[in-house]
C-alpha positions in Angstrom: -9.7 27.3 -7.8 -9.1 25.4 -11.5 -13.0 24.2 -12.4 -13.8 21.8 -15.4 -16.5 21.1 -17.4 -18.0 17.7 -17.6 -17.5 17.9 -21.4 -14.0 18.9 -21.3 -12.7 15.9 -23.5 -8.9 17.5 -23.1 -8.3 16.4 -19.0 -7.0 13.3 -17.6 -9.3 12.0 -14.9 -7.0 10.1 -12.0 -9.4 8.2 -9.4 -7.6 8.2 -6.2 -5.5 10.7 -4.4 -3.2 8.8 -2.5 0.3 7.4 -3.5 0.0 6.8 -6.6 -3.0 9.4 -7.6 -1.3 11.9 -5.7 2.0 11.5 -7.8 0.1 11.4 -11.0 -2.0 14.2 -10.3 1.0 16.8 -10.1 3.5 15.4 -12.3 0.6 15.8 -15.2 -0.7 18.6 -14.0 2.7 20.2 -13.5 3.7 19.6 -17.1 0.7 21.6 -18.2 -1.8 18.5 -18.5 -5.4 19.4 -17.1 -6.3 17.0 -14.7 -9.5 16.2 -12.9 -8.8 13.8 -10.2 -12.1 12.1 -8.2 -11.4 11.0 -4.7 -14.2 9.0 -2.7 -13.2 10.6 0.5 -13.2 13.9 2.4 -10.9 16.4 2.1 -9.0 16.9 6.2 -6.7 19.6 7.2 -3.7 19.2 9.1 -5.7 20.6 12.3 -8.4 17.7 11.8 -5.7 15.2 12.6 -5.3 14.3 16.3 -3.6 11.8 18.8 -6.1 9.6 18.9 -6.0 6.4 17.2 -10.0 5.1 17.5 -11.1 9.0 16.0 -8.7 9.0 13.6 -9.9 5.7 12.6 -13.6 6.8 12.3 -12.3 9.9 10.1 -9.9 8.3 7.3 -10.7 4.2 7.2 -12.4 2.4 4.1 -15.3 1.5 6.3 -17.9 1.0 3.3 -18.7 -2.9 3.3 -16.2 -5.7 2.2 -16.2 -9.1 2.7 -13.1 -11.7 3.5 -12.9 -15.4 2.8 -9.8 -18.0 3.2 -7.9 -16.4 6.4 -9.0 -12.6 5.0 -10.5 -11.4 8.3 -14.3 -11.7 7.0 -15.7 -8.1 8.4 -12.7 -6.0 7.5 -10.2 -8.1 5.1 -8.3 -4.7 4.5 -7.6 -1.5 6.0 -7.2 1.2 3.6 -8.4 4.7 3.9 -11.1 7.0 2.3 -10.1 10.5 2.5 -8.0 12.9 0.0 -4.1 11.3 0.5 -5.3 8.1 0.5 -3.6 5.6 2.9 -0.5 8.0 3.1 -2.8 8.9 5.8 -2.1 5.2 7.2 0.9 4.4 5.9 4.0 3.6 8.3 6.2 5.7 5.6 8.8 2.7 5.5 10.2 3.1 1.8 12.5 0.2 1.0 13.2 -0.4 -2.8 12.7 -3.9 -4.6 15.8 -5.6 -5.1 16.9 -7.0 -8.5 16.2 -10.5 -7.8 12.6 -9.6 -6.4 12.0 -8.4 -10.2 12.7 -11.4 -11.2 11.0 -13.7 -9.0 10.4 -16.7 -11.9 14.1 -16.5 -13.3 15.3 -16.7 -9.7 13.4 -19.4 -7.9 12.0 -21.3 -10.8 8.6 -22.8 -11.4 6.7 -23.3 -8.0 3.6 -25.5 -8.1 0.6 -23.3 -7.5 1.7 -19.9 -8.1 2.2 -17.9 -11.2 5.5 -16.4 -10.4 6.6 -14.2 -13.4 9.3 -11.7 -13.8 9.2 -7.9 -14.1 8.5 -5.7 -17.2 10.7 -3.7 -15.8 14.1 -4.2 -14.6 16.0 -2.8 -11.2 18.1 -0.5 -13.8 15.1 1.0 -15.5 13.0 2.0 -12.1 16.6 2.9 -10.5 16.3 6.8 -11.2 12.4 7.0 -10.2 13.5 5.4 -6.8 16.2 8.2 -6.8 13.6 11.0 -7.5 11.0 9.5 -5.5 13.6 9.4 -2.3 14.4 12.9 -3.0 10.5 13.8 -3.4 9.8 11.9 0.2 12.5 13.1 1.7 13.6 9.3 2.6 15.8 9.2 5.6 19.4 7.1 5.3 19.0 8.7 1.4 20.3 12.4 -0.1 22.5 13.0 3.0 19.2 13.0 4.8 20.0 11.6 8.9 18.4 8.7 10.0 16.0 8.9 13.0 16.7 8.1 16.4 16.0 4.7 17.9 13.0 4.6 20.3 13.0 2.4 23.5 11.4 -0.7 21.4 14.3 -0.4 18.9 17.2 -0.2 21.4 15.3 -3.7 22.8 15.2 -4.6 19.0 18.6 -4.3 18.1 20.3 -5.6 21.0 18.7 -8.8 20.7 19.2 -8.9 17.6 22.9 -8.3 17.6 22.7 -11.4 20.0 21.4 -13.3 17.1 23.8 -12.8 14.8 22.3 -9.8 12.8 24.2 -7.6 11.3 22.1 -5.5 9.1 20.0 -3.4 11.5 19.4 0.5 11.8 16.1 2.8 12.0 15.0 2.3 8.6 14.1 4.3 5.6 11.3 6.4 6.3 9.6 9.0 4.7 9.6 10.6 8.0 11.6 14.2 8.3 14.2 13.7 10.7 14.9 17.4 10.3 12.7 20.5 8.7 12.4 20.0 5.2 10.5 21.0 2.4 8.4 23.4 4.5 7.3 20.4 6.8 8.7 20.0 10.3 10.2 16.6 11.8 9.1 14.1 13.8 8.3 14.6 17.5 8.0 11.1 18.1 4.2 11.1 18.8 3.8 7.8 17.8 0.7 7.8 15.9 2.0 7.2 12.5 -0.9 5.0 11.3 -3.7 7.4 12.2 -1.9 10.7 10.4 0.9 12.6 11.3 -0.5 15.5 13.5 2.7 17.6 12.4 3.1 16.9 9.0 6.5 15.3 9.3 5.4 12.1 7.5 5.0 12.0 4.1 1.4 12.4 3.1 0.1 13.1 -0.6 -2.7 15.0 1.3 -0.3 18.3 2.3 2.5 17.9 -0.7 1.5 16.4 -4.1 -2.5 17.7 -4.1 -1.3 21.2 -3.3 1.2 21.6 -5.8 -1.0 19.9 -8.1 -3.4 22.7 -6.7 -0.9 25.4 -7.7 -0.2 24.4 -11.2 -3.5 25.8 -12.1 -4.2 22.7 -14.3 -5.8 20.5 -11.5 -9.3 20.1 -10.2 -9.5 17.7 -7.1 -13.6 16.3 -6.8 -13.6 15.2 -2.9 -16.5 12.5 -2.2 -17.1 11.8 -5.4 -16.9 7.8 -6.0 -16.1 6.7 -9.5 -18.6 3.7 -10.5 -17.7 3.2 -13.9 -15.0 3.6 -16.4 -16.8 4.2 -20.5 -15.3 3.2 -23.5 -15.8 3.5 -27.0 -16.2 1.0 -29.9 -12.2 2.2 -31.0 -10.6 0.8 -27.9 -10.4 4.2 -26.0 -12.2 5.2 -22.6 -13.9 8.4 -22.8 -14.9 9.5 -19.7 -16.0 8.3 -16.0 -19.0 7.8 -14.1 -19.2 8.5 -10.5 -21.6 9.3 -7.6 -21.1 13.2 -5.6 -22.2 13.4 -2.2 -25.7 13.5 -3.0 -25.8 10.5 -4.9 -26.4 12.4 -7.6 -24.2 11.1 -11.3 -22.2 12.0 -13.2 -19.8 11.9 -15.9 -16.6 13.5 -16.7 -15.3 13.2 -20.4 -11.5 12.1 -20.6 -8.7 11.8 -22.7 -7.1 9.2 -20.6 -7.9 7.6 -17.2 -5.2 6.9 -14.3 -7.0 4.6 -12.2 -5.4 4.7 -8.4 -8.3 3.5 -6.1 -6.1 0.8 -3.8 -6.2 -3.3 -5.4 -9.8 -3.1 -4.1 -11.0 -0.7 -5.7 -9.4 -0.7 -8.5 -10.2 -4.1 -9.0 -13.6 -3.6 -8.4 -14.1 -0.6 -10.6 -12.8 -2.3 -13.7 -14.9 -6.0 -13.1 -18.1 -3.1 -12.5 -17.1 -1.2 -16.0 -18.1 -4.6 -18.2 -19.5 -4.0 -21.4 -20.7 -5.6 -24.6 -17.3 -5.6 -25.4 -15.5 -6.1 -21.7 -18.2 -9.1 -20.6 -15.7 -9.7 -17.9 -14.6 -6.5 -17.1 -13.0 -3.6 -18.5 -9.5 -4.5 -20.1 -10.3 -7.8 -18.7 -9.3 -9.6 -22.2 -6.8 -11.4 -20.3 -8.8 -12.8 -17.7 -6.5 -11.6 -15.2 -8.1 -8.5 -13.4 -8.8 -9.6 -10.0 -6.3 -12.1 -9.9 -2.8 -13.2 -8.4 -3.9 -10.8 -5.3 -0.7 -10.4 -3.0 -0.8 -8.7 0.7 2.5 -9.9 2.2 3.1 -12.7 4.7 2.2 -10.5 7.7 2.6 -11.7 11.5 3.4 -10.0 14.6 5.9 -11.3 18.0 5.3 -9.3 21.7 8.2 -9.8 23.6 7.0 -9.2 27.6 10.5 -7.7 28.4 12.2 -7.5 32.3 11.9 -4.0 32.1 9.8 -0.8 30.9 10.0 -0.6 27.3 6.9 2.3 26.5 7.1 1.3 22.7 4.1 3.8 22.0 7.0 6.5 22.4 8.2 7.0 19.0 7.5 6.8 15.6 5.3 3.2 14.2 8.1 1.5 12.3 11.3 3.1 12.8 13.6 0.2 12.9 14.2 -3.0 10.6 16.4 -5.8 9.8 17.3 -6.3 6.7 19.6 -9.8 7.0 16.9 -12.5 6.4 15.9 -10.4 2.9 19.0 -11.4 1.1 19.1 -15.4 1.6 17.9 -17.6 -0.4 19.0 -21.0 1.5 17.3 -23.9 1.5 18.4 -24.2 4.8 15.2 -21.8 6.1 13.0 -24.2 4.6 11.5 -21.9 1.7 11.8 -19.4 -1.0 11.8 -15.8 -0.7 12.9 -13.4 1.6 11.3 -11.3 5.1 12.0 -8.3 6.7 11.6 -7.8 10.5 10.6 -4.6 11.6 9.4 -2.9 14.9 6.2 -2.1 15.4 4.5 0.6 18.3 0.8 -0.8 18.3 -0.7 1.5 20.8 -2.7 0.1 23.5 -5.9 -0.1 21.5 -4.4 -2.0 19.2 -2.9 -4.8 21.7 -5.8 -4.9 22.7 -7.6 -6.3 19.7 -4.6 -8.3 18.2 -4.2 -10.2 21.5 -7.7 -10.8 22.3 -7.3 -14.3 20.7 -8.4 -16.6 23.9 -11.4 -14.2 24.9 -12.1 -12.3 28.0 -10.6 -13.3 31.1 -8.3 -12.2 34.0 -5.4 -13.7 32.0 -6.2 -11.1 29.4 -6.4 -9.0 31.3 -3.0 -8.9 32.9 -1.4 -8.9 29.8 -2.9 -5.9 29.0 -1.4 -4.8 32.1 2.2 -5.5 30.8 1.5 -3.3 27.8 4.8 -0.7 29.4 6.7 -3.7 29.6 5.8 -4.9 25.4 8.2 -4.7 22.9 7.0 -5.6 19.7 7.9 -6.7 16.1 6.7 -7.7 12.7 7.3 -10.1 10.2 6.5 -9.2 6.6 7.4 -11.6 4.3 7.2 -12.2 0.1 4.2 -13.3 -0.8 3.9 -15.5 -3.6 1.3 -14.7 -6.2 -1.6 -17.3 -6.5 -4.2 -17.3 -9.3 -6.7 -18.4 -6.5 -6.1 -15.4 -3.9 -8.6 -13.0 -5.7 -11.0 -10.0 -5.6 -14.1 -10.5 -6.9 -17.5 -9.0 -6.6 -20.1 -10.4 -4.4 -23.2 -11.9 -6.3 -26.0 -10.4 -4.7 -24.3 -7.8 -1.7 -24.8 -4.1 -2.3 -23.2 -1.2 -0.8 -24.7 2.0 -0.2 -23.7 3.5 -3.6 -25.8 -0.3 -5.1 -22.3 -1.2 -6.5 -21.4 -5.1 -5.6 -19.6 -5.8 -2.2 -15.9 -6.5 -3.2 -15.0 -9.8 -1.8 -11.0 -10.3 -0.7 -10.2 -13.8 -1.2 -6.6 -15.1 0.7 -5.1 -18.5 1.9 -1.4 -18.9 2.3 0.8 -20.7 0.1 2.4 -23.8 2.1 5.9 -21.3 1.5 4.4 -19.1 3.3 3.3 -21.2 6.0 7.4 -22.0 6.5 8.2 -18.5 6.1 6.0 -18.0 8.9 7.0 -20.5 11.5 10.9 -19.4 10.5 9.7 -16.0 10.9 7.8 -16.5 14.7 10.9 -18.2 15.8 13.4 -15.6 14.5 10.9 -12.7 16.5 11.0 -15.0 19.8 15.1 -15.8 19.8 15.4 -12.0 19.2 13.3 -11.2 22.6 14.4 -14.2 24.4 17.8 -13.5 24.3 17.4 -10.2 26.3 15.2 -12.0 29.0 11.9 -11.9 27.7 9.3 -13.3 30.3 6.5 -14.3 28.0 6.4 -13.8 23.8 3.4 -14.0 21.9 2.3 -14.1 18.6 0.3 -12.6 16.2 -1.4 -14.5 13.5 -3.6 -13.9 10.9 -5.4 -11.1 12.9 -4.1 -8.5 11.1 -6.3 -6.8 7.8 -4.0 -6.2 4.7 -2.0 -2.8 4.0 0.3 -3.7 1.6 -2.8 -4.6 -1.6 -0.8 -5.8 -4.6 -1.5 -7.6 -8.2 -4.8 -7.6 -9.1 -3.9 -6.0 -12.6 -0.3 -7.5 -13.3 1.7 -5.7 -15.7 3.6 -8.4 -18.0 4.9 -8.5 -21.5 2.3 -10.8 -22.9 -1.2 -9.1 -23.2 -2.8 -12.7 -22.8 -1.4 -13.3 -19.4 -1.7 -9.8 -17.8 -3.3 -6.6 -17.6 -0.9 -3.7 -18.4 2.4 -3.0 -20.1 5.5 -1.6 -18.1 4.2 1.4 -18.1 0.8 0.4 -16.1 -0.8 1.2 -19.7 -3.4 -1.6 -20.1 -3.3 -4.0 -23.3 -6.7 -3.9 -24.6 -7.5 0.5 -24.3 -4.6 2.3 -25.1 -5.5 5.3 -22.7 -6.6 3.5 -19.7 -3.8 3.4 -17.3 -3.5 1.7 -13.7 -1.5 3.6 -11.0 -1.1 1.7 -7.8 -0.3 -1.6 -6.2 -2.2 -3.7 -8.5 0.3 -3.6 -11.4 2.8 -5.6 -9.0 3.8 -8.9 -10.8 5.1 -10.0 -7.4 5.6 -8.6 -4.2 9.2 -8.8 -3.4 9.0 -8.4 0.5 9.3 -5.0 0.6 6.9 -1.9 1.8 5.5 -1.6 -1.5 4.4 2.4 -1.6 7.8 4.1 -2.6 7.6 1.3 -5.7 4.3 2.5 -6.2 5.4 6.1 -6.3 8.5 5.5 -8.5 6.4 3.8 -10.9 3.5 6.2 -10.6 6.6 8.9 -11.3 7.7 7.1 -14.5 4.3 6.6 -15.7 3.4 10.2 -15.5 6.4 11.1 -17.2 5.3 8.5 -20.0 1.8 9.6 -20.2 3.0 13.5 -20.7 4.8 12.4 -23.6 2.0 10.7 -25.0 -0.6 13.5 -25.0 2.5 16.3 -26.1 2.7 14.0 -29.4 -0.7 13.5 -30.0 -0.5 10.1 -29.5 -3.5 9.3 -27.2 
């Protein structure tokens, strides 16, 4: 295996290994580019992932301290994974692209007291062929003549009702799911335990593509448990290298030519407000004032339908249908801005168990939990307006056990939101109700955030965000960001094939940069 010296000034150090880190990692190091990349997390093989949502949970979850405030769930205000891939561990593989008017969220609904809507760097046309690729890379189905997959039990209930509604848009989704062998991975067996790993492999996970090729290149190193604590600069605006801890606790630090910083808003976040300096008082590339801010996680709400009949929505994969109709309205009509996406969900019965536990114990409780073959179930995941206010900042006097601050997640819904949501609830209900449904219930604000966005905006104007439009930070010329937190705004789509076409065009950017001497 490629090995690197801590004084090798020549590599790119990328911190994070999922998405975005993942993508980085082998476009660079496929192009030649030595690249060092530090991942907090273990390392799992495909054998150490199982059908078992509470062990999974245990092996690849973000469980280090964080604290919540606002209506952020205050143990555990997001649910992001530690472990090499990343959340492609977690994620539900949905990749929908933006569409053009969610790049240009300002130019399309206007100034909207308390939020600091702002459009795009970078237009629908630009990212356009990095969607394409990043399709292609996935393996996207409804994309590159690649099939759809086939509708579970909870989407046949889905769709019907829904087509009783009026919807017209409705099918199984774009997932990075192989609906058929491909790319030396096999397809889904409808195990339904998306979220906690894909036990065969068919889902898209940075863990068993991009960090392998990377591998293979023989320009890459990957550092497992090795937690990146601070980012150093010089006094000629360029970052030179990065600290971090190794499983002993023992530091570190690993000269650089240019940092790709990939750790998940949270960490991102928190590693740049913990890299101040003489310099960066407020954090490093912080000129703006902006890192930490305008924090976005999607309006995010579930609707159980108890239906007349077995449904068994565990069969199947986690998200494999959606509706795209209520995405493309803007109609004052609905009472707010923006649009929402409904899209099933297969929570398995641990998971019911804990989202519906909102009225305590009880033999009321109880026989719900007895319905769970009778469930179907949905979610609502809306566009979430950015707000200077929803932040990530660092607790003042909480330490964790690597004695870096506690990051603390910051959220309250704009009073958009709030109509998105009640539209949203009844939307879910009408869809169960018109097939019958004996009881529906609803999920609010239980639910820790996934979909981390914006707390390093990109933006034209290096006084009102963080990065340019190619996630290259204003004030240190090879400091990069190379995940969620570059989002202006959220649009309300899945945001992790966004991240990856980004993360595709960066690379490409960066390559060109060190091939012309330029950083």
């Amino acid at each position: 295996m490629t090995k690197f010296s801590l004084n090798d000034p020549s590599v790119v150090v990328v911190i994070g290994s999922g998405a975005g880190g993942g993508t980085v990692s082998d476009i660079l190091s496929n192009n030649g580019i030595n690249v060092v990349c530090l991942e907090a997390g273990k390392r799992l093989d495909l054998a150490d992932i199982v059908t078992n949502e509470a062990e999974m949970f245990g092996k690849i979850t973000w469980l280090d301290e964080r604290q919540g405030s606002g209506i952020a769930p205050p143990p555990f205000p997001v649910w992001n994974c530690k472990t090499v891939g990343g959340t492609t561990l977690h994620w539900t593989a949905t990749s929908v692209r933006l569409l053009e008017h969610e790049f240009n969220a300002h130019s399309h609904y206007g100034d909207i007291a308390d939020t600091t809507l702002v459009d795009w760097p970078v237009t629908l046309a630009e990212l356009e062929p990095f969607y394409a690729a990043a399709e292609n890379r996935l393996g996207v189905t409804g994309t590159n003549n690649i099939e759809r997959l086939p509708g579970n039990n909870n989407y046949l209930v889905f769709e019907a009702g829904a087509k009783q509604c009026g919807y017209k848009e409705i099918n199984t989704g774009n997932l990075a799911i192989n609906s058929r062998p491909r790319d030396g991975r096999g397809s889904c067996l409808q195990l339904g335990f998306c979220t906690s790993g894909c036990a065969v492999g068919a889902k898209w996970s940075s863990l068993y593509t991009d960090i392998p090729s990377a591998e293979q290149s023989g320009h890459f190193e990957l550092r497992t448990e090795s937690m990146a604590v601070k980012v150093n600069h010089d006094n000629k605006g360029k970052v030179t290298g990065v600290d971090y801890l190794d499983d002993n606790g023992n530091r570190h630090t690993q000269s650089a030519r240019a940092v790709c910083i990939a750790g998940n808003a949270v960490e991102t976040t928190r590693l740049l407000l913990n890299s101040r300096s003489e310099q960066f008082p407020d954090g490093l590339a912080n000129h703006s004032g902006q890192v930490g801010k305008n924090y976005m996680r999607h309006l995010m709400a579930g609707v159980v339908g108890i239906m007349p009949g077995r449904v068994n929505l565990h069969r199947g994969a986690h998200q494999a249908g959606i509706i795209h109709d209520e995405r493309y309205h803007d109609d004052d009509k609905r009472g707010f801005f923006g649009g929402l996406l409904l899209e099933t969900v297969n929570f398995t019965p641990e998971s019911m168990a804990r989202f519906l536990r909102t009225g305590g114990w009880g033999n009321t409780y109880a026989k719900l939990l007895e319905q769970y073959d009778r469930m179907a179930a949905m979610l609502i995941v809306g566009e979430d307006p950015p707000m200077e206010t929803n932040s990530i900042t660092l607790h003042l006097t909480r330490k964790d056990r690597y004695g870096l601050p506690v990051p603390v997640v910051h959220y309250e819904h704009h009073d958009n939101s709030k109509r998105m949501l009640r539209y949203g609830l009844e939307r879910g209900r009408r869809i169960y109700e018109a097939l019958g449904a004996e009881q529906v219930l609803e999920m609010v604000d239980v639910f820790p955030a996934t979909h981390n966005m914006g707390t390093a905006r990109m933006g034209n104007d290096p006084a009102a965000s963080v990065c340019n439009h190619w996630g290259q930070t204003h004030d240190l010329a090879n400091l990069f960001i190379s995940d969620g937190s570059l989002f202006p705004t959220s649009g309300c789509a899945n945001p992790t094939l966004t991240i990856i076409a980004l993360a595709l065009r960066q690379a490409e950017y960066l390559t060109s940069l060190i091939r012309s001497d330029s950083i």
